[in-house]
N, C-alpha and C positions, 0 to 999 in steps of 0.2 A: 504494500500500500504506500512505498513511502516514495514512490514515482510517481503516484498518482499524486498523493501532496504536494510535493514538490515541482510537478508541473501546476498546478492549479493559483501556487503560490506564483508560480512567473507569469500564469497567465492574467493574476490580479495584479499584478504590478505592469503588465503590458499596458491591460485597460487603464488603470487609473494614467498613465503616461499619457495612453490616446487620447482622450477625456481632456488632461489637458491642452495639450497642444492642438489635436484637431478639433475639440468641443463634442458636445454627447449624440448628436445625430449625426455625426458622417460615418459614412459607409464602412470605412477602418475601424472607428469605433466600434459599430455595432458588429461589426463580423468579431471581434475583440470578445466584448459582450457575452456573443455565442459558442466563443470557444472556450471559454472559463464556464458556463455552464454545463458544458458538455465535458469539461472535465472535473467540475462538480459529481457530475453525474455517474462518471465513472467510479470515482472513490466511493459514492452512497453503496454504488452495485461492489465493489469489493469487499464492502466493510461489511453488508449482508451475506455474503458468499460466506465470510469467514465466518461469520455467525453462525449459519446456517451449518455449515463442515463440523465447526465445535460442536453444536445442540447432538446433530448425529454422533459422533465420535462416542459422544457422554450418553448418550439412547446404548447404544450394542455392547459398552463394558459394565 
């Protein structure tokens, strides 16, 4: 998980960059926007994964 954070983390620091310099509606910014979501989104689906692997694990011993 700790790619996933660590990309998520550059990609909040991208946006806030875009944000400033190009302002919150242009098209860098929001594609920016979008990729920090989506790697949001990734880590939620990891952080489940793993949850999900441990509950099992701790189910069958």
């Amino acid at each position: 998980m700790g790619e996933y954070q660590q990309a998520g983390e550059l990609h909040q620091q991208n946006l806030t960059d875009r944000e400033r310099v190009l302002g919150p509606d242009h098209p860098d910014t929001l594609s920016s926007r979008n990729n920090l979501a989506n790697a949001q989104a990734r880590l939620a689906e990891a952080g489940r994964r793993r949850w999900w692997q441990r509950g099992r694990r701790s189910r069958s011993t």
